[in-house]
LOTIRO-415405 format. One record per residue: y, x, z of N, C-alpha, C, O in turn. Coordinates in steps of 0.1 Angstrom, whole numbers. Each point is the difference from the previous one (the first is absolute). Layout:
<rs>
<<Y X Z> <Y X Z> <Y X Z> <Y X Z>>,
...
</rs>
This chain:
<rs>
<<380 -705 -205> <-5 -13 -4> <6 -4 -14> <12 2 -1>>,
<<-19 -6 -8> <4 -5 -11> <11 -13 -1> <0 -11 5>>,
<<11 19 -15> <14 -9 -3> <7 6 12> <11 -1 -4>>,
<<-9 7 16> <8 5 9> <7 4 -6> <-4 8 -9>>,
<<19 -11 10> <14 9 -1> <7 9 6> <4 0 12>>,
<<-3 11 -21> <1 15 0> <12 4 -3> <7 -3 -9>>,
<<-2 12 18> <15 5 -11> <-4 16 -6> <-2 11 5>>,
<<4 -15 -16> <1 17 -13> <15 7 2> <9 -1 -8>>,
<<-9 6 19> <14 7 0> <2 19 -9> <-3 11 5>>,
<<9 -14 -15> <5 10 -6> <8 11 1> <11 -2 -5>>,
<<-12 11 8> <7 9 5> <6 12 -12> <-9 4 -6>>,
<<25 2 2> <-5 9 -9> <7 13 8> <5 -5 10>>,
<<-3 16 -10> <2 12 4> <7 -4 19> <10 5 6>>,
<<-21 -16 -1> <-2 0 12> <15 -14 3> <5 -2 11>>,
<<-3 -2 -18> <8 -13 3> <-10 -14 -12> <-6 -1 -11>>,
<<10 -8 23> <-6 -13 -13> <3 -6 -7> <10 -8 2>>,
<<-15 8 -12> <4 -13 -12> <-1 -8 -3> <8 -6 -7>>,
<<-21 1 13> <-2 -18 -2> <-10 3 14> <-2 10 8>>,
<<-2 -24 -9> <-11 -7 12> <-2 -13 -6> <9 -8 -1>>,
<<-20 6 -1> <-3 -10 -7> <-19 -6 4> <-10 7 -2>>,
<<11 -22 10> <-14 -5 1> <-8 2 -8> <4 -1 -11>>,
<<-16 5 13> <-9 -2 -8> <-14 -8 8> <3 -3 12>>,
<<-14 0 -15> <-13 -8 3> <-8 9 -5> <0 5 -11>>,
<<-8 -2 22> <-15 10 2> <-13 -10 -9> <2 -12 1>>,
<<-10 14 -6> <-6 -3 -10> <-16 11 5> <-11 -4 -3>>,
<<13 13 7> <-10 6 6> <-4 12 2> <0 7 -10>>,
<<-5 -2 24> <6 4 7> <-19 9 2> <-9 -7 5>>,
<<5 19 -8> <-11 7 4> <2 13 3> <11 6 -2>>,
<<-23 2 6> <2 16 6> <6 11 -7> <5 10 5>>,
<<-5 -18 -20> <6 6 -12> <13 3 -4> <5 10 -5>>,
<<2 -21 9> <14 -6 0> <2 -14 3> <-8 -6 6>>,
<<22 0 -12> <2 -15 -3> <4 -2 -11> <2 10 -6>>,
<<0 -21 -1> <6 -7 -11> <10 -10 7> <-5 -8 9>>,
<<19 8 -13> <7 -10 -1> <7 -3 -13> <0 6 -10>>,
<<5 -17 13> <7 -11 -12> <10 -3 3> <2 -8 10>>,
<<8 14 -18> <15 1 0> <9 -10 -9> <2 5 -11>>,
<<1 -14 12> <3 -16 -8> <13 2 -4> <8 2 9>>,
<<-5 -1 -25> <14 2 -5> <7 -13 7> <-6 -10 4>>,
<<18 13 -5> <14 -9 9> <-5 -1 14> <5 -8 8>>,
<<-16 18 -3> <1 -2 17> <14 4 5> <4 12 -2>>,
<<4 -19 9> <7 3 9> <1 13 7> <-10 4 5>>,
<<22 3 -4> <0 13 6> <11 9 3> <10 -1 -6>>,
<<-12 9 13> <11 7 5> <4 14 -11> <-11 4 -5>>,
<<21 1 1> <3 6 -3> <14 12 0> <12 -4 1>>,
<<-15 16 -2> <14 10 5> <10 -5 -7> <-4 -7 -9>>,
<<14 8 11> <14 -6 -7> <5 13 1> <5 6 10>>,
<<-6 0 -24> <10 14 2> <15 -3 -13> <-1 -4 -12>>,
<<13 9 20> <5 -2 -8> <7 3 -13> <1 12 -3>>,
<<3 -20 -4> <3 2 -17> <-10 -2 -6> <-3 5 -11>>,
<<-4 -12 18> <-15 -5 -9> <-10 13 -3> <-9 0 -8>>,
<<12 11 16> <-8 11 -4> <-19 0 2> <-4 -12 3>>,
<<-4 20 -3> <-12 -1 1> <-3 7 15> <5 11 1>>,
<<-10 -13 7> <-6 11 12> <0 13 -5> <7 10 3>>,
<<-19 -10 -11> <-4 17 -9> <7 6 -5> <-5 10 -5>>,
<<24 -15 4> <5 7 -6> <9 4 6> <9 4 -7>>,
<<-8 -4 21> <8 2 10> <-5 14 8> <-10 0 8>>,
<<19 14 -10> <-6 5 11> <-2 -4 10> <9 -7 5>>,
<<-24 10 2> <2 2 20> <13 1 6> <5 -9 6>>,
<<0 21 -8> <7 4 9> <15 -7 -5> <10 6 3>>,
<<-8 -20 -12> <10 -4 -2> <-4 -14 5> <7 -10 -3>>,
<<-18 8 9> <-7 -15 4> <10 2 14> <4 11 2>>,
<<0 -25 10> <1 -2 13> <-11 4 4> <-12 -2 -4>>,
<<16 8 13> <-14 5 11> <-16 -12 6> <-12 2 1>>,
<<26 -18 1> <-9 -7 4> <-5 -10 -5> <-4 -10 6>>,
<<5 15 -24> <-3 -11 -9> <7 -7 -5> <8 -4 8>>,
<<-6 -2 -21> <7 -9 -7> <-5 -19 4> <-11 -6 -1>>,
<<22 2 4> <-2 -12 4> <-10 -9 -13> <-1 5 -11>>,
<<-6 -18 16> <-10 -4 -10> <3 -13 -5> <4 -6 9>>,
<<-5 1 -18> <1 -18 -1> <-8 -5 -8> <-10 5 -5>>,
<<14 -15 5> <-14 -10 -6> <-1 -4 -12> <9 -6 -6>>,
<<-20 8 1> <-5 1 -18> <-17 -7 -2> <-8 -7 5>>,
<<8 13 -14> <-13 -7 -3> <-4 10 -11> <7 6 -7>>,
<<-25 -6 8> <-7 13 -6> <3 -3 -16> <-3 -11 -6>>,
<<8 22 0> <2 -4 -18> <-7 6 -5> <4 1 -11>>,
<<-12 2 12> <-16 5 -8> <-9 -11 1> <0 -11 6>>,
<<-10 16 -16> <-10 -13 -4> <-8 1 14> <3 7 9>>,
<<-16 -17 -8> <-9 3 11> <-4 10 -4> <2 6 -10>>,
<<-12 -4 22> <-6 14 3> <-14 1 12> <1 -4 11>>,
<<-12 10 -15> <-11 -3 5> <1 17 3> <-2 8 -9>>,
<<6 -2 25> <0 13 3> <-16 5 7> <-7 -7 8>>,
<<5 19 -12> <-13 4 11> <6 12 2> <5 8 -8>>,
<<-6 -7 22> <5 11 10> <-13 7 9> <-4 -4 11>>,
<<-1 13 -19> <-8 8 2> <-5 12 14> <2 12 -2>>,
<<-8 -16 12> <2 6 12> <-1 11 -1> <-9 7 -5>>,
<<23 -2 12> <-4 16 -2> <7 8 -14> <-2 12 -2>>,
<<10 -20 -5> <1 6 -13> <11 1 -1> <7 -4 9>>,
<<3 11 -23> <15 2 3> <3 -8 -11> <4 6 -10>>,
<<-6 -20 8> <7 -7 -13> <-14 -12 -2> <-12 1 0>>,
<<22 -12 -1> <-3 -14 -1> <-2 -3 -19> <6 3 -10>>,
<<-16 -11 13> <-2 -7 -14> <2 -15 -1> <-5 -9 6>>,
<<17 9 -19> <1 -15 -1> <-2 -8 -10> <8 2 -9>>,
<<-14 -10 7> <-10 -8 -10> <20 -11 -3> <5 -8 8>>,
<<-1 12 -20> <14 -12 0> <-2 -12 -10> <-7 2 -10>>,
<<13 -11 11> <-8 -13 -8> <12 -7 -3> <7 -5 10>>,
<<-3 3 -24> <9 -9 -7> <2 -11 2> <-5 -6 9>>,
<<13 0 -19> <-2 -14 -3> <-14 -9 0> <-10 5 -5>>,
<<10 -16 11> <-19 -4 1> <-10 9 6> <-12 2 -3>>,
<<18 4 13> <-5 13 6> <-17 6 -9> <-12 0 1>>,
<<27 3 -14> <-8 12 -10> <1 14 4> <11 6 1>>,
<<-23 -2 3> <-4 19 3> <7 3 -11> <-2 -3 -12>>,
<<16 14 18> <4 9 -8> <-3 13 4> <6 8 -5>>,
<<-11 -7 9> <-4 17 5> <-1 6 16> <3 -7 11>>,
<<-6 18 -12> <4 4 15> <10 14 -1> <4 9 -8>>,
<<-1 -12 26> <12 12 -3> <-5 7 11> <-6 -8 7>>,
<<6 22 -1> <-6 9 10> <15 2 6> <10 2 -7>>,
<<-10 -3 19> <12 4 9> <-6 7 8> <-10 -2 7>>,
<<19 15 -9> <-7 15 8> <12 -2 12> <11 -4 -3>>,
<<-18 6 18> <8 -9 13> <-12 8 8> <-12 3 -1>>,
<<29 -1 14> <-13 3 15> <3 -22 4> <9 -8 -1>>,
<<-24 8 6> <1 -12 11> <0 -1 15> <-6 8 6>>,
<<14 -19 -1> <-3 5 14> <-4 -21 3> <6 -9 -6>>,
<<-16 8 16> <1 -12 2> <5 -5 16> <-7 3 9>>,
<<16 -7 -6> <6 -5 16> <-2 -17 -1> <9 -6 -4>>,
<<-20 -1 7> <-6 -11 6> <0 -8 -17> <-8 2 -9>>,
<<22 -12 11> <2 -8 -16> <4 9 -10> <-5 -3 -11>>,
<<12 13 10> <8 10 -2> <-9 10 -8> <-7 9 4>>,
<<9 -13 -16> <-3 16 -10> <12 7 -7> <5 -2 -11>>,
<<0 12 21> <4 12 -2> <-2 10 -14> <-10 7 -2>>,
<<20 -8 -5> <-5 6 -17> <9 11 0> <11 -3 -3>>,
<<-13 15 5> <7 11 -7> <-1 3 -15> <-11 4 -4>>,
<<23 -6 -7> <-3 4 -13> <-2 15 -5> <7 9 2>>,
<<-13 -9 -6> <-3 14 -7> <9 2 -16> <0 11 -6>>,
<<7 -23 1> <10 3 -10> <-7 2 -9> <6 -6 -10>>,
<<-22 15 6> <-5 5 -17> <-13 -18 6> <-3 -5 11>>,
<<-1 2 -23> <-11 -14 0> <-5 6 -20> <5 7 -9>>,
<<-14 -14 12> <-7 -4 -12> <-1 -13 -3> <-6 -10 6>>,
<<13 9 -17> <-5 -15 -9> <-15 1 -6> <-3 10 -7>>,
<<-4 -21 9> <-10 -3 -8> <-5 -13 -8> <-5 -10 5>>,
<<8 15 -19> <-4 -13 -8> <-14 -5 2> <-10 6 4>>,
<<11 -21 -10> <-16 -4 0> <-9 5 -9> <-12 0 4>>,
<<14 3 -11> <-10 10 -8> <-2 18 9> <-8 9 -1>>,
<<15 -10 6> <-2 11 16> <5 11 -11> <-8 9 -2>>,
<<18 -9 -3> <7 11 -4> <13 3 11> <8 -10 1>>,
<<-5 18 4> <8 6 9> <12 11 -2> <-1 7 -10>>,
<<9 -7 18> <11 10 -3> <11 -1 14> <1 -9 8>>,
<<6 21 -6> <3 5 11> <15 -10 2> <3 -6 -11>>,
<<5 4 22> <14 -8 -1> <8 9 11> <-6 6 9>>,
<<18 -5 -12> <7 4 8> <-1 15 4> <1 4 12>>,
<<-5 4 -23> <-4 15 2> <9 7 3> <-1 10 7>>,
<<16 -15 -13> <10 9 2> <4 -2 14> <1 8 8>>,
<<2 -21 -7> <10 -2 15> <-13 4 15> <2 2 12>>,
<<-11 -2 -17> <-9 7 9> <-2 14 0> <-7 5 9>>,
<<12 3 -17> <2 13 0> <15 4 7> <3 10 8>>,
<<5 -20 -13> <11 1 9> <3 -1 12> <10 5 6>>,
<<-18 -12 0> <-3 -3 17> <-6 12 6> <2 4 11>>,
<<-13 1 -21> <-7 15 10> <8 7 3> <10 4 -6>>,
<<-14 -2 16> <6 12 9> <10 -3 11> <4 8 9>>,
<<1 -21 -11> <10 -5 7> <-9 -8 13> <-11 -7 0>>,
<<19 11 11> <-4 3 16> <-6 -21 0> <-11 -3 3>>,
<<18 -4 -4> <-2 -13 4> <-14 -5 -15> <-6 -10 1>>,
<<3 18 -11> <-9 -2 -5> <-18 7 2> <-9 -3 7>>,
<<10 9 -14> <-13 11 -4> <7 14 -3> <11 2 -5>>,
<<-24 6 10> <2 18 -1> <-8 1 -17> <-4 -9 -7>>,
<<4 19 6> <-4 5 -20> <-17 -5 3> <-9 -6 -7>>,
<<8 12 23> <-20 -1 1> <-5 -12 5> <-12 -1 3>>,
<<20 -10 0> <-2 -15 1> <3 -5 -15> <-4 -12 -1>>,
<<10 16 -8> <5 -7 -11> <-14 6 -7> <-5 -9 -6>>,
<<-1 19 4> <-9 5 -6> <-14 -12 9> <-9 -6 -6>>,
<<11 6 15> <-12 -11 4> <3 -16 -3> <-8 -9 0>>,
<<15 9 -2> <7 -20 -5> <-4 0 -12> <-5 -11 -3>>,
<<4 22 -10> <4 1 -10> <-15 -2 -2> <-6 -10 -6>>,
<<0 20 11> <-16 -3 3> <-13 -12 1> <-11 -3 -5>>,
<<24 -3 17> <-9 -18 0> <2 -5 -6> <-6 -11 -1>>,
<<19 13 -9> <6 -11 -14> <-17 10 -9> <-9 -6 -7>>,
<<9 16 9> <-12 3 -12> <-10 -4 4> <-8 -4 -8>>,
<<6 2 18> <-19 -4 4> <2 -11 -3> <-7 -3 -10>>,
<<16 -8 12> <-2 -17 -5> <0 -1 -11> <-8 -7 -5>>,
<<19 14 -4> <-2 2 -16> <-16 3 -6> <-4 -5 -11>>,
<<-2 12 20> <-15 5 -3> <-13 -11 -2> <-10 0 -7>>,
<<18 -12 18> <-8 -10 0> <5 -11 -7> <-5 -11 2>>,
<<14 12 -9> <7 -13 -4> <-7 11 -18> <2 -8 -9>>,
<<-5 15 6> <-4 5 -12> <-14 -1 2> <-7 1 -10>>,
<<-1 -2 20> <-12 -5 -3> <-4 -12 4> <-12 -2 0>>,
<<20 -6 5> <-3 -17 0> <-6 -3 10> <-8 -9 2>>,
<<13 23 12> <-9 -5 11> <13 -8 9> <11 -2 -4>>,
<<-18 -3 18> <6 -9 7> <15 6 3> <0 12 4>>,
<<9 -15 -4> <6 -14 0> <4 -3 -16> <9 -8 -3>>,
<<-16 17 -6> <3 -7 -14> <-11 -2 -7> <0 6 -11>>,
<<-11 -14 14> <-12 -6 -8> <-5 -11 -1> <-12 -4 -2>>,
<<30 -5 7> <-1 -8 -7> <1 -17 11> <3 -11 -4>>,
<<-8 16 18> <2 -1 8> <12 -9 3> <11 5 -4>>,
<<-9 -17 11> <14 -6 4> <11 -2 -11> <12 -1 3>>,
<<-16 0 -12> <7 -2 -11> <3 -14 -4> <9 -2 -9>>,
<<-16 -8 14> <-1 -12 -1> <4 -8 14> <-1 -12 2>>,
<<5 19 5> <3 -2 14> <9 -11 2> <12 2 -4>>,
<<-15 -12 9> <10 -13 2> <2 -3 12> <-10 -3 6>>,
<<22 1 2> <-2 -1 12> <-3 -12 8> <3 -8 -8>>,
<<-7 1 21> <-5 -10 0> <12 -15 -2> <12 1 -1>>,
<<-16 -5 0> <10 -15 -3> <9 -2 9> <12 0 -1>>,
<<-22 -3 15> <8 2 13> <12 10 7> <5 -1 11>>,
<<-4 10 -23> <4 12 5> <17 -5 -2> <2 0 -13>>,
<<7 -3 18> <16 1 -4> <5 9 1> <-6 9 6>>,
<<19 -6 -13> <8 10 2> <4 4 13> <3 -9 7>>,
<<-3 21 -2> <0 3 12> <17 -1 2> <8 3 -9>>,
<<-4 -8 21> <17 0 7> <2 11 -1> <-9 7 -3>>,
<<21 -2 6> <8 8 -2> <3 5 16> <7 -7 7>>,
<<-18 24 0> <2 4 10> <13 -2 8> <10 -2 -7>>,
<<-9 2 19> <14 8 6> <0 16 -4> <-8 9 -2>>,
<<21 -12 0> <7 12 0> <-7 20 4> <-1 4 12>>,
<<-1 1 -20> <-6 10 3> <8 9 8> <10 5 -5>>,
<<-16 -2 21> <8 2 10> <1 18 -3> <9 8 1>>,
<<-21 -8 -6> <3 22 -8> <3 -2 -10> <-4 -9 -6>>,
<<13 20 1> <5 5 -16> <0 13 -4> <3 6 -11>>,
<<-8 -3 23> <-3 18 4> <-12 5 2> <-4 1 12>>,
<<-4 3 -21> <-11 8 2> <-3 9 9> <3 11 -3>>,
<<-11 -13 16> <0 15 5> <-10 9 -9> <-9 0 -7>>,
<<17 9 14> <-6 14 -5> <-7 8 1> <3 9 8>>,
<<-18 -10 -15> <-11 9 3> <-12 7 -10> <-11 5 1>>,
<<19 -6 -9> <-10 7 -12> <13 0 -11> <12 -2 2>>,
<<-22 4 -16> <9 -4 -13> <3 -14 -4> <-8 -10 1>>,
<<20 10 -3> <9 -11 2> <2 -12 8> <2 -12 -2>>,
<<-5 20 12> <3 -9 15> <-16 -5 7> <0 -2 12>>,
<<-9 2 -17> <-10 -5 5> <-11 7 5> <-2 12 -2>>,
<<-10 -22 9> <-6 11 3> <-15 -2 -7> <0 -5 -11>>,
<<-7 9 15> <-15 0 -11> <-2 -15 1> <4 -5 11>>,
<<-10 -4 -20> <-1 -4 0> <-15 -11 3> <-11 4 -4>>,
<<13 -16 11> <-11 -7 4> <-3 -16 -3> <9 -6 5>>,
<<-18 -2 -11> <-2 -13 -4> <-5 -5 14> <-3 -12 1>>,
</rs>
């Protein structure tokens, strides 16, 4: 149902990083779109010394997850489509006066459990400008993760690397989801900032594919 609140839970080498509401916007055989509202309220890992998740070995993480606390989303908004069936989400992100600044491709297994979208990161994304010029992010620390047991094998990283190129393919010829499409996207009036979930009762990914997840379903 349209405006329903969702949680985007993040996952990186199978522990989470954030969980954060978002509002379904629409919802077909294809995929959904939701809308992810900067300063929404949200849970996030508390690792300490201020470090990053991604920069933490696995095998130096607690078994049953890093405790989480409460924050709020510091990124601009964001207009995501999550593509049924696909390994990486597109997000339409919007500035000040919610000005289209571009989109960014997040290469990700999905899993959906009822409210609950389940995000395994894939670590390599594509930035794409509005003139749909593109370029790869995070090539190195995603090279660094292959091979390692709680991430991707050489012949899953050769397939991730893959669907970062097929969306590159279409974001260089101006097809959907960059032609132009939702770029003007405003969300409804009625719509408030969504509260701030309880407490995300998992912080642990099970384990069934590359990087914790399993094939993914909208």
């Amino acid at each position: 149902m349209t405006g329903q609140i969702l949680r985007w839970n993040l996952f990186i080498g199978g522990h989470l990083s954030s969980s954060v509401p978002v509002r379904l916007v629409e919802r077909t055989d294809e995929g959904q779109l939701v809308w992810l509202e900067t300063g929404t309220p949200m849970w996030r890992t508390e690792v300490p010394g201020g470090a990053h998740l991604r920069d933490i070995p696995p095998q130096d993480r607690p078994a049953g997850g890093y405790p989480v606390k409460a924050d709020r989303w510091p990124l601009g908004s964001a207009l995501v489509h999550q593509p049924a069936g696909a390994g990486h989400a597109v997000f339409w992100f919007f500035g000040r006066r919610q000005k289209f600044g571009g989109w960014y491709v997040n290469l990700e297994h999905r899993v959906h459990h009822g409210e609950d979208i389940d995000v395994a990161d894939h670590e390599l994304d594509v930035t794409v400008a509005p003139d749909r010029t593109w370029r790869w992010k995070d090539e190195r620390s995603f090279a660094e993760k292959t091979g390692h047991p709680a991430y991707w094998s050489a012949g899953e990283a050769a397939a991730i690397r893959a669907e970062g190129e097929r969306v590159a393919r279409l974001a260089e010829s101006g097809a959907f989801p960059f032609d132009g499409s939702w770029c003007d996207f405003r969300p409804p009036p009625r719509w408030t900032t969504p509260p701030r979930a309880t407490a995300p009762a998992r912080t642990v990914l099970r384990r069934s594919g590359p990087e914790g997840a399993s094939p993914s379903r909208t």
